[in-house]
DOTI-316566 format. One record per residue (C-alpha): residue number from 1; residue in one letter; x negated, y negated, z negated. Coordinates in steps of 0.1 Angstrom, whole numbers, plus 5000, padded with zeros to 4 digits. Each point is the difference from the previous one (the first is absolute). Layout:
<bakes>
  resi  resn    xx    yy    zz
   NUM     A     X     Y     Z
...
</bakes>
This chain:
<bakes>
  resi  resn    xx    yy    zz
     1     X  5000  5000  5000
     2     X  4990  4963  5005
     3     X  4978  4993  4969
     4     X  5002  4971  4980
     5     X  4975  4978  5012
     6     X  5017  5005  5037
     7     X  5029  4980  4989
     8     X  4976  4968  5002
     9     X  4969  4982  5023
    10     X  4993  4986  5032
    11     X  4989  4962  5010
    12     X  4976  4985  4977
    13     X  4986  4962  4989
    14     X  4968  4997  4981
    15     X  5010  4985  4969
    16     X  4982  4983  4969
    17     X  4974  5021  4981
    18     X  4993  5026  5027
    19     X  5039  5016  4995
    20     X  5021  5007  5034
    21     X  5035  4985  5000
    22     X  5027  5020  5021
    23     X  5014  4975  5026
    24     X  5030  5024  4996
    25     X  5011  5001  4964
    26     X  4969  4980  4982
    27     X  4989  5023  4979
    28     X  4965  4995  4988
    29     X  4974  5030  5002
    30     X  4965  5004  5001
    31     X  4994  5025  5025
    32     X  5018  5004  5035
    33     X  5010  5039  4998
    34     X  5007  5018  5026
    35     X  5031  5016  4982
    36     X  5013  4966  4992
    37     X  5035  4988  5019
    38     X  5018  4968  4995
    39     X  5032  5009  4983
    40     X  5016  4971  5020
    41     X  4998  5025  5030
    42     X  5027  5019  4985
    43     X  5024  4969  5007
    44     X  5008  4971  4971
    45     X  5028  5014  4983
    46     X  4986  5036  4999
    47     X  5000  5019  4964
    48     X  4983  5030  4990
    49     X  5019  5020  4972
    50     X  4977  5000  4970
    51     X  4998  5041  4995
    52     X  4987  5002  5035
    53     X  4975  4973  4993
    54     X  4989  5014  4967
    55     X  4996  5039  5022
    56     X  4981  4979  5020
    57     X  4973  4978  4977
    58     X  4998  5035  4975
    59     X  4987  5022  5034
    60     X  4972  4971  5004
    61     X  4988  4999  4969
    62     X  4996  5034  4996
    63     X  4980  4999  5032
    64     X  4980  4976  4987
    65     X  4995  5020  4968
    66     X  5016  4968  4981
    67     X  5005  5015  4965
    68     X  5038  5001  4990
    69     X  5014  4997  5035
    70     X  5037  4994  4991
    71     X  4999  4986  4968
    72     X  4977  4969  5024
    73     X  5027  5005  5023
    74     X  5028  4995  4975
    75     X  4985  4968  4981
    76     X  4986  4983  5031
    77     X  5035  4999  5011
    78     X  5022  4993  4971
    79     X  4974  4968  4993
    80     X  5007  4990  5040
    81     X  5036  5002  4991
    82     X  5003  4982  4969
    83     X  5013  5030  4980
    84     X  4988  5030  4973
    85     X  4987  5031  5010
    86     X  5026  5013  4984
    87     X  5031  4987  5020
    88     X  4979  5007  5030
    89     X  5002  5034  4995
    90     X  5037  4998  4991
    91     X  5011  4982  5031
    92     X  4977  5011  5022
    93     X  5020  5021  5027
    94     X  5025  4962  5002
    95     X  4968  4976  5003
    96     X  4990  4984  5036
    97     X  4972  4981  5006
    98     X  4995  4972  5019
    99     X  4974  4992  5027
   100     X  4983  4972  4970
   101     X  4998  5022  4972
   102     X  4991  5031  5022
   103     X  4970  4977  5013
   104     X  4995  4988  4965
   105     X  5001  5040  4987
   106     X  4976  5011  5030
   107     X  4977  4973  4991
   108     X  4997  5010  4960
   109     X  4994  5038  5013
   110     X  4971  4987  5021
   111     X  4984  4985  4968
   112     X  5006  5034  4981
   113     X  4989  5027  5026
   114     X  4970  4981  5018
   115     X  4989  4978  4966
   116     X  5010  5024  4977
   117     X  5014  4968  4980
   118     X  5016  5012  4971
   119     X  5038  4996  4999
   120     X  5004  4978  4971
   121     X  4982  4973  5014
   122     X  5018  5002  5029
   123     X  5036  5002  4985
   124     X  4987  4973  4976
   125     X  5012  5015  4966
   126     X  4999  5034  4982
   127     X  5019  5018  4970
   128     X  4980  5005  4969
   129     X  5022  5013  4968
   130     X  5026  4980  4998
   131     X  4987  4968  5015
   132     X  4996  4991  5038
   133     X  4967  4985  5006
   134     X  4987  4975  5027
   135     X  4972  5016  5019
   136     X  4977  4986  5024
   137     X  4966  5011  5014
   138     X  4973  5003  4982
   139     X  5010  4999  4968
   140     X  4999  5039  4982
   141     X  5040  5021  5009
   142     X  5008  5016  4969
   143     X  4999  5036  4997
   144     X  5028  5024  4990
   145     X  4974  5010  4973
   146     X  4998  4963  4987
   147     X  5041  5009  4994
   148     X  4992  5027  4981
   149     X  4979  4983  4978
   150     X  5024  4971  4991
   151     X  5025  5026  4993
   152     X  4971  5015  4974
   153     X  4996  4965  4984
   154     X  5043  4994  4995
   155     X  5002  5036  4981
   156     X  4971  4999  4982
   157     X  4996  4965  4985
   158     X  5032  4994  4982
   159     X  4997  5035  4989
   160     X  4968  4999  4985
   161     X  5009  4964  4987
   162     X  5031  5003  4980
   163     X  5021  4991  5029
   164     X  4980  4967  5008
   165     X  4994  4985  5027
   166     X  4971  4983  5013
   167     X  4994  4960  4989
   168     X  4970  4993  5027
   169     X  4986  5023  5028
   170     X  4973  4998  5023
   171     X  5000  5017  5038
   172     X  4964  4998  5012
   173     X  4991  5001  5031
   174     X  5045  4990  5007
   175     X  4995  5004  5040
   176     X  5039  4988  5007
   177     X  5008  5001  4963
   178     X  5017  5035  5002
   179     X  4990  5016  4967
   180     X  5005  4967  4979
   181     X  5032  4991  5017
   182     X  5014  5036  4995
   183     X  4995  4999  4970
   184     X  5010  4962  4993
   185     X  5032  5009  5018
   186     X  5007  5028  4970
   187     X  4985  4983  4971
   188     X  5020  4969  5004
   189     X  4984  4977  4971
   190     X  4962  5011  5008
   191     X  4980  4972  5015
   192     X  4973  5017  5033
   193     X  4968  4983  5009
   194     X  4986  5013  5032
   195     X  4963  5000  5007
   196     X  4988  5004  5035
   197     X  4967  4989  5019
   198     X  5015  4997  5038
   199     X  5023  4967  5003
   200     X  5019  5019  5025
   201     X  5012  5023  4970
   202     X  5002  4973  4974
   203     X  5026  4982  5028
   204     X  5022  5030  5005
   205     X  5008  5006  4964
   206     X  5006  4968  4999
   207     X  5029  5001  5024
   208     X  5009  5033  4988
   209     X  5002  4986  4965
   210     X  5026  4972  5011
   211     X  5019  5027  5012
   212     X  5004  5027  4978
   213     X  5001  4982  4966
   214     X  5020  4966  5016
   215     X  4994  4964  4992
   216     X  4988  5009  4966
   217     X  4968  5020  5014
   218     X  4975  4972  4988
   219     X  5012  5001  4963
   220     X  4994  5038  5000
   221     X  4968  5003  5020
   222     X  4961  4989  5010
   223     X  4985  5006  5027
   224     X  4963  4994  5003
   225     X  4974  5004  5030
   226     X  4972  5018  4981
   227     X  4974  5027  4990
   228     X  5011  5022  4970
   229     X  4961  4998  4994
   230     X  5004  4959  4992
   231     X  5039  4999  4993
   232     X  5006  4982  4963
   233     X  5036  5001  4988
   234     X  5017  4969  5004
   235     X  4994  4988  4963
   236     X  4979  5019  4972
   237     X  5033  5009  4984
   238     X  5013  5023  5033
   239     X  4998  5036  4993
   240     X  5017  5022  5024
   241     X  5020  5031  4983
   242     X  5000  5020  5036
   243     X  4968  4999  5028
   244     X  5007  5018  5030
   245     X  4979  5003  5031
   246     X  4998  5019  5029
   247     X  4963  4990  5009
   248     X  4979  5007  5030
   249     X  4994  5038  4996
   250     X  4989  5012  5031
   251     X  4962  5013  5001
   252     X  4985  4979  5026
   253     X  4989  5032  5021
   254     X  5032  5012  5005
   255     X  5018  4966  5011
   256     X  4989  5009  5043
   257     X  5022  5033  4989
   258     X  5031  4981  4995
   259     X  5030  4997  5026
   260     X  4998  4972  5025
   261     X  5026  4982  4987
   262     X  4978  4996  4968
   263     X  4967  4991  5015
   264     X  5012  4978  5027
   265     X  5028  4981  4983
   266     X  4996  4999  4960
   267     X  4978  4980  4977
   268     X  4966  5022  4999
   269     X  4999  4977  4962
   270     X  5025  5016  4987
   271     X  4993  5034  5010
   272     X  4960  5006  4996
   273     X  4990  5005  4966
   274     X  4962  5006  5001
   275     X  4977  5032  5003
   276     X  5024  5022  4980
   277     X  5029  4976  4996
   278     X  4997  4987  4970
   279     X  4985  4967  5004
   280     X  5031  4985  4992
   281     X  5013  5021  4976
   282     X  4965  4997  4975
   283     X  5007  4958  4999
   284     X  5037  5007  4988
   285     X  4992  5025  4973
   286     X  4969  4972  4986
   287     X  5025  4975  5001
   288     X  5024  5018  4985
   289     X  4996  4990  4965
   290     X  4999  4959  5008
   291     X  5036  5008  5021
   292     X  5022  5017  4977
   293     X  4985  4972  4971
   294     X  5018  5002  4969
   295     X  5029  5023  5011
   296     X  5017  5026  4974
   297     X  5000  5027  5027
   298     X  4992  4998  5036
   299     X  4991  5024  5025
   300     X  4980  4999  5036
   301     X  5015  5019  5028
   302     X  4977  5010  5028
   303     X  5007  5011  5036
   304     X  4969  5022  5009
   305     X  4984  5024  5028
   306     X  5002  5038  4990
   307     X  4964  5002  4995
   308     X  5000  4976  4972
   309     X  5012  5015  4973
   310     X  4965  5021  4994
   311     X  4984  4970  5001
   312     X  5021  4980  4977
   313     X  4995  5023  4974
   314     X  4960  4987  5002
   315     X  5009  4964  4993
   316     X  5031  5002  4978
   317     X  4975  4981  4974
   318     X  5005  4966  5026
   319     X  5032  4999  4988
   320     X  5012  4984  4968
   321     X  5030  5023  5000
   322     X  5002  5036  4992
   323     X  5002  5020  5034
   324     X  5040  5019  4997
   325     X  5005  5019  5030
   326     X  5001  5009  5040
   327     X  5032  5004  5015
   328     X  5006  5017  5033
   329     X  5014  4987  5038
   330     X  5029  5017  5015
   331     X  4974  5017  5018
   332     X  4980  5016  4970
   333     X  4971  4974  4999
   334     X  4986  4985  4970
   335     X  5012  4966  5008
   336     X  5011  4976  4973
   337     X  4983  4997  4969
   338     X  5008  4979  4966
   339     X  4979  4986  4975
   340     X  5015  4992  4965
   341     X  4996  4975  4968
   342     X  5018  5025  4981
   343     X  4992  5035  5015
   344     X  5006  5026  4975
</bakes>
């Protein structure tokens, strides 16, 4: 059958930047492909039923060896039509699509199979928990993993606290401000300061901030452009009850290893942590005594690669807080791990 790209592509202008502009339907691409046809062939008012186009897109990518062929498919599309993945799949067989947003679709799938840009920059946002975050190259996606460990952190600190909640956290290394937000979003009288290095990050969790926590997000948050190595709280008093990172981890040999859409499109700062990953990791547990300051009980929640637990155990003495425990991925790796003020 007629494959995806030959629904668009013929007559070209050189436009800005080295891109080609279709005379036909002026889509912007990078590259003059041979399978490309200008949907505008098919005739103005055509429309393509979204199932078909969806066969269509998840039969390319699979070609292409594009990981998770129609679940690309599905989002690319529900984002070009302005709706959830969710009531795209439950009125699929009744949507038509229009030459524009068929273009517009073609286009994304372009990005996705030949870039291998990673769908939530291109759809623009992304579900984490139970927030929905702004997301925008290069600034680190969160991971279902990063879920899990929020999750972790709302069971086990009001249990261990007498039903408490947290007065003051810190998210180092915040990215968009996923982990801090999550958990801002649940603990609804805790006040977040999110520390980041890149300005790009620093920016995004500021706009996510304005959106998930409303008009009020200054009065419950700080966000500060800086290394943890240097960070001071904002006044001698601060002590934060709850410190939560999920640090550059990654060994730097094993960063070439990753999947394209890592290497080519995410923030190599927030992912490479050093000759064994722990760069990173060694700063926050020698800080962690000035951070948590005159708190009753605090605890420091770590994100971590699966070969660090071994070595953690050879440098628990950084920490001012008592190593508690390791706590598996839904995959089986040692991937979370929590130190304590008050560890039994």
């Amino acid at each position: 059958g007629l494959s995806l790209w030959g629904m668009i592509g013929v007559g070209w202008v050189t436009a800005p930047s080295g891109l080609f502009r279709c005379v036909r339907c002026d889509i912007l691409i990078r590259d003059r492909g041979r399978r490309w046809r200008c949907g505008k062939s098919e005739g103005d008012g055509s429309t393509t039923s979204a199932v078909e186009i969806l066969s269509r897109a998840t039969v390319e990518f699979s070609e292409a060896h594009t990981p998770e062929p129609r679940l690309s498919a599905e989002y690319l599309l529900a984002s070009v039509l302005g709706i959830s993945r969710r009531e795209l799949l439950v009125q699929g067989g009744r949507l038509e699509i229009d030459r524009r947003q068929r273009n517009r679709f073609i286009e994304l799938c372009l990005r996705r199979r030949r870039d291998r840009e990673p769908v939530q920059y291109l759809v623009g946002d992304w579900d984490f928990h139970a927030i929905t975050l702004l997301m925008r190259k290069p600034v680190l996606i969160p991971r279902p993993e990063t879920e899990e460990l929020v999750d972790l952190i709302l069971k086990d600190f009001p249990l261990r606290h007498k039903g408490r909640a947290p007065r003051s956290i810190l998210d180092i290394g915040c990215g968009s401000g996923a982990i801090g937000l999550a958990l801002a979003n649940h603990f609804t009288n805790s006040c977040v300061t999110f520390l980041d290095l890149s300005p790009d990050a620093i920016q995004l969790t500021r706009q996510n901030a304005t959106r998930i926590l409303g008009p009020s997000w200054h009065e419950r948050t700080l966000i500060v452009q800086g290394d943890i190595a240097t960070f001071k709280p904002p006044s001698t008093s601060t002590s934060f009850d709850l410190i939560v990172s999920n640090p550059p981890y990654i060994p730097t040999v094993d960063l070439e290893a990753l999947a394209p859409e890592v290497v080519m499109h995410e923030d190599r700062l927030a992912l490479d942590g050093g000759k064994d990953g722990m760069d990173v990791i060694r700063i926050i547990l020698s800080r962690l005594s000035d951070l948590a300051g005159s708190s009753p009980f605090s605890d420091l929640w770590l994100e971590l690669d699966p070969s660090h637990p071994i070595l953690l155990g050879n440098m628990s003495t950084l920490a001012s807080h008592p190593f508690r425990t390791f706590y598996n991925d839904f995959s089986g790796h040692s991937r979370f791990c929590v130190f304590s003020s008050d560890s039994d």
